[in-house]
VEXGU-777022 format. One line per field, with one value per residue: residue number from 1; residue in three letters; y, z, x of N, C-alpha, C in turn; chain. Coordinates in nm, 3 decimals. Layout:
// residues N
k = (NUM_...)
r = (ALA_...)
n_y = (Y_...)
n_z = (Z_...)
n_x = (X_...)
ca_y = (Y_...)
ca_z = (Z_...)
ca_x = (X_...)
c_y = (Y_...)
c_z = (Z_...)
c_x = (X_...)
c = (A_...)
END
This chain:
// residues 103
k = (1_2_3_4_5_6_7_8_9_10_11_12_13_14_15_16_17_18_19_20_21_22_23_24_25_26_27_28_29_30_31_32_33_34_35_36_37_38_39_40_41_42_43_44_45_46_47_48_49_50_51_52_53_54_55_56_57_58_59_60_61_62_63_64_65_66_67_68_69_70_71_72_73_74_75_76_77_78_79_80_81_82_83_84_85_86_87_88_89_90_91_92_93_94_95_96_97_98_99_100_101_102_103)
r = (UNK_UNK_UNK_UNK_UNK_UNK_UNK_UNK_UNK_UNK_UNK_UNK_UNK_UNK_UNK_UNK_UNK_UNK_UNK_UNK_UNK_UNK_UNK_UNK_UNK_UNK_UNK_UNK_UNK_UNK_UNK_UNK_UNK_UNK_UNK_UNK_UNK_UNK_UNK_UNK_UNK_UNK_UNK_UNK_UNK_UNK_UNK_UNK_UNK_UNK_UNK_UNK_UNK_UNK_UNK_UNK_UNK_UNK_UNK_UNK_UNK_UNK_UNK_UNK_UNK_UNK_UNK_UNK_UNK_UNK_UNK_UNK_UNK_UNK_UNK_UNK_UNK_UNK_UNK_UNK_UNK_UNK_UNK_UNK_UNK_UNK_UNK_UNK_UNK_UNK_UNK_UNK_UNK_UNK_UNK_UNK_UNK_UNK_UNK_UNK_UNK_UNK_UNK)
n_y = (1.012_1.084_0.894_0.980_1.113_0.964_0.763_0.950_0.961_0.699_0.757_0.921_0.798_0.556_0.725_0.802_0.578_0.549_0.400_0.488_0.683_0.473_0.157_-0.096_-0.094_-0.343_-0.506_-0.407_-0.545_-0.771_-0.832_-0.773_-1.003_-1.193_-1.100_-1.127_-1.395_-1.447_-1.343_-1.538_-1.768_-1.670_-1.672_-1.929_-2.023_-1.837_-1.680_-1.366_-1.066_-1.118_-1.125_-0.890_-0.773_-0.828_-0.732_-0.472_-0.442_-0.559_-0.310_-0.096_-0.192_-0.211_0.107_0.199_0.051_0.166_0.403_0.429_0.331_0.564_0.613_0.617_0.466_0.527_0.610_0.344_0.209_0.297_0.303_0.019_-0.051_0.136_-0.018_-0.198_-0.194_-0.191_-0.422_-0.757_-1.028_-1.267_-1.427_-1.725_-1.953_-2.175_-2.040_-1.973_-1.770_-1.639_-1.480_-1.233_-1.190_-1.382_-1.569)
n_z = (2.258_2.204_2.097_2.208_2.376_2.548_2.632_2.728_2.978_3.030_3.119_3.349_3.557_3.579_3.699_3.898_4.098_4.132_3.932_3.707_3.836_4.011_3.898_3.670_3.346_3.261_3.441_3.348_3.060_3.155_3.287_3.051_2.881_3.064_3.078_2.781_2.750_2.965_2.708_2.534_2.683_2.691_2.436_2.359_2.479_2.413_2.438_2.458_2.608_2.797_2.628_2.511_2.773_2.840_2.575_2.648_2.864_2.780_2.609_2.811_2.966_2.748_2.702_2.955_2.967_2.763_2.824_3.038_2.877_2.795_2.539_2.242_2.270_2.027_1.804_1.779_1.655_1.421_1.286_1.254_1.084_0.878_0.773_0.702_0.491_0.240_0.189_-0.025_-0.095_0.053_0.253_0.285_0.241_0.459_0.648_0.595_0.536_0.247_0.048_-0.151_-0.521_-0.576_-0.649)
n_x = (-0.268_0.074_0.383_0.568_0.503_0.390_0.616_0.750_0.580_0.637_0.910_0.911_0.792_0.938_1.129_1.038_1.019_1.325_1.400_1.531_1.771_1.900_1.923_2.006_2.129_2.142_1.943_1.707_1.686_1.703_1.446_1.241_1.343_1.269_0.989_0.953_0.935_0.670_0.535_0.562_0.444_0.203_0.092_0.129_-0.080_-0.304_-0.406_-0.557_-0.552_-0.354_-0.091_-0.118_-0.069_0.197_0.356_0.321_0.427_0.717_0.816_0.785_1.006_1.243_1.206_1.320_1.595_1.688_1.686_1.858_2.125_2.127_1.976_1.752_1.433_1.253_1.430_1.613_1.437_1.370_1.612_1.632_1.465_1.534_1.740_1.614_1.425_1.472_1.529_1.487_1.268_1.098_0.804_0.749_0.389_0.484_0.647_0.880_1.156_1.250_1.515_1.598_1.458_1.338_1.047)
ca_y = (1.044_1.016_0.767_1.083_1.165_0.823_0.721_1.022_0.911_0.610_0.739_0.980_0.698_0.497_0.835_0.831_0.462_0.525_0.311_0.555_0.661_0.322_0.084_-0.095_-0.165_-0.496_-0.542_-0.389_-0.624_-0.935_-0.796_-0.767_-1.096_-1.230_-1.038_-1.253_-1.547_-1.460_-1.369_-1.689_-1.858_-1.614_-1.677_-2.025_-2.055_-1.798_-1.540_-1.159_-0.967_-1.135_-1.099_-0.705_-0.739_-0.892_-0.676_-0.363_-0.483_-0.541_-0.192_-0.040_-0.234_-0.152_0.233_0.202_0.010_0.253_0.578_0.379_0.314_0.745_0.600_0.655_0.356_0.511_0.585_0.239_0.095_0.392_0.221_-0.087_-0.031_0.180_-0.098_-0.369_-0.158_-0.180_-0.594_-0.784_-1.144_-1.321_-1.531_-1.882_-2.005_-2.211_-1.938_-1.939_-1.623_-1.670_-1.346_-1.152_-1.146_-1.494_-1.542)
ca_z = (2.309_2.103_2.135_2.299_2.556_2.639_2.696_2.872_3.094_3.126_3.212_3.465_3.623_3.601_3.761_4.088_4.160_4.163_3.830_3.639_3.950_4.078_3.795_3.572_3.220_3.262_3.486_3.236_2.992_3.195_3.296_2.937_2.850_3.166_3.003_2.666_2.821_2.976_2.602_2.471_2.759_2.655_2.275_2.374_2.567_2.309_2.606_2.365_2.688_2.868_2.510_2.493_2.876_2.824_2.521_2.691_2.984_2.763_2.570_2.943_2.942_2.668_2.712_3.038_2.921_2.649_2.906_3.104_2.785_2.705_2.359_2.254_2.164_1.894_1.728_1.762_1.565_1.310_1.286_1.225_0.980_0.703_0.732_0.646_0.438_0.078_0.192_-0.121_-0.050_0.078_0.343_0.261_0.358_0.570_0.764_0.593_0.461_0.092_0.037_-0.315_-0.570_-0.558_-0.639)
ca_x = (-0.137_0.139_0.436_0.636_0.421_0.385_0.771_0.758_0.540_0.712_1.026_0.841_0.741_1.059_1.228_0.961_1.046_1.426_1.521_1.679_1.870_1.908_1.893_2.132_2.050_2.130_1.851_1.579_1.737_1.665_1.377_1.187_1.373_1.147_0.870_0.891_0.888_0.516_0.392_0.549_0.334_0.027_0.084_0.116_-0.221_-0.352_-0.448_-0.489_-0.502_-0.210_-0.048_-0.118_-0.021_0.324_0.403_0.341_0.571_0.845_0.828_0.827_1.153_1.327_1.226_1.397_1.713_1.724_1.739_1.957_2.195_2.117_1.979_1.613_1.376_1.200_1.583_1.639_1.338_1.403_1.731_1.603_1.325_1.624_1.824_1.524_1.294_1.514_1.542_1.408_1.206_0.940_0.780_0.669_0.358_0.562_0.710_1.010_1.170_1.337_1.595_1.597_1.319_1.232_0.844)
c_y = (0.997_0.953_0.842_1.075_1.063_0.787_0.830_1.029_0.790_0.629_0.841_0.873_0.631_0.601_0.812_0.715_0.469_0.406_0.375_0.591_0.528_0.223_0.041_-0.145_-0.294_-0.599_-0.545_-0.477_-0.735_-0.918_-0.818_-0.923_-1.213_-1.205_-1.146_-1.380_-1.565_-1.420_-1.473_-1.746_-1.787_-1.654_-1.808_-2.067_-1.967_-1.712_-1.416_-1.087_-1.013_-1.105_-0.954_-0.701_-0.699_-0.773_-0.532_-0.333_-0.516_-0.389_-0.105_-0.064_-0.150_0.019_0.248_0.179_0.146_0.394_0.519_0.361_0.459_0.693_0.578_0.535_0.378_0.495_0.460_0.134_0.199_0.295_0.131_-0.067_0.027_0.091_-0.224_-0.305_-0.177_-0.362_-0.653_-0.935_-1.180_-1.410_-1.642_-1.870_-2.123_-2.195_-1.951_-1.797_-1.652_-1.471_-1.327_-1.144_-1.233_-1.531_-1.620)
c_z = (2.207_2.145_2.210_2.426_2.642_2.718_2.772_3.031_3.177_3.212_3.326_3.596_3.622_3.744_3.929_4.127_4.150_4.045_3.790_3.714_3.966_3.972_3.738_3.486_3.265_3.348_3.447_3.147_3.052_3.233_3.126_2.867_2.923_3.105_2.877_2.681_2.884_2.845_2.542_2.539_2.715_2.502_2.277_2.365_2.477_2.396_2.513_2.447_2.750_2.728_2.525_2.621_2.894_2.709_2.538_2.786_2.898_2.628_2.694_2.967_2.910_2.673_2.853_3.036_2.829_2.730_2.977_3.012_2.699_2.498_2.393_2.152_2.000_1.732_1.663_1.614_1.403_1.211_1.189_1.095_0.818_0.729_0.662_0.503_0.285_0.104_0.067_-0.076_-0.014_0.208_0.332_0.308_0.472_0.712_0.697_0.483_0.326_0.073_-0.125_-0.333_-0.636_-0.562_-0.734)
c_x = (-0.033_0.296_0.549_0.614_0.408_0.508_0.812_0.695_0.595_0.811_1.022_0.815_0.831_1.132_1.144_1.001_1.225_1.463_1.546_1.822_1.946_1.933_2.001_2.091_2.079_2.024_1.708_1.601_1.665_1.539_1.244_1.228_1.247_0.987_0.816_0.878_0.720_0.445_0.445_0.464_0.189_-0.035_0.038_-0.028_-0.362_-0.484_-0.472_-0.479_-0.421_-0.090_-0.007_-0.031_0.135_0.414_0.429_0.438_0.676_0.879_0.868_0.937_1.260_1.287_1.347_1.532_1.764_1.794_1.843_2.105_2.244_2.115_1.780_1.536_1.337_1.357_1.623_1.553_1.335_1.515_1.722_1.519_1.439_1.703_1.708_1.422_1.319_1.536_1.453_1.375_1.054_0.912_0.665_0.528_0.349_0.655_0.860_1.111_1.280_1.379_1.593_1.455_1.277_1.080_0.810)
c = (A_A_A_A_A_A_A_A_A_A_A_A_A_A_A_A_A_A_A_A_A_A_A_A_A_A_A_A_A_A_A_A_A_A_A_A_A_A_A_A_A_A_A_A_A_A_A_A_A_A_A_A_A_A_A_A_A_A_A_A_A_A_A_A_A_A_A_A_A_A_A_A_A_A_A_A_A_A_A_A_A_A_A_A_A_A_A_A_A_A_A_A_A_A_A_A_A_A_A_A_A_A_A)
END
């Protein structure tokens, strides 16, 4: 299936339960916020299917917020990706990210 057909299913399924109707982004919002809080506790505990669980529940989210907002996830991460993809740097292995062409 491809990542279409899917968010169309989601928001099929959003639409029969009355959140798109009904709904206010700001409730998918806190909602998915709620969400990362159970895969910090799964990441934590080091759970991979409460992990997958958690991350799929807050994509369901944000597709919802998104129709609720009339803006389209994948758009968003499009978005995101040409603004980061010409970024020059690195990441420690300390976890810390050094900017330019540092090396």
């Amino acid at each position: 299936m491809t990542y279409e057909q899917l968010e169309e299913r989601i928001l099929e399924w959003a639409d029969a339960r009355g959140i798109l109707k009904n709904g206010k982004s700001n409730s998918q919002l806190l909602k998915a916020i709620s969400e990362m809080g159970e895969l910090a506790d799964a990441h934590a505990k080091n759970q991979p299917e409460e992990i997958k669980d958690a991350i799929g529940d807050i994509i369901v989210c944000l597709v919802n917020y998104c129709a609720l907002q009339d803006i389209k996830l994948l758009d968003c991460l499009d978005g995101a990706y040409n603004v980061i993809k010409d970024r020059k740097g690195y990441l420690t292995k300390d976890g810390v990210f050094i900017k330019g062409n540092y090396r």
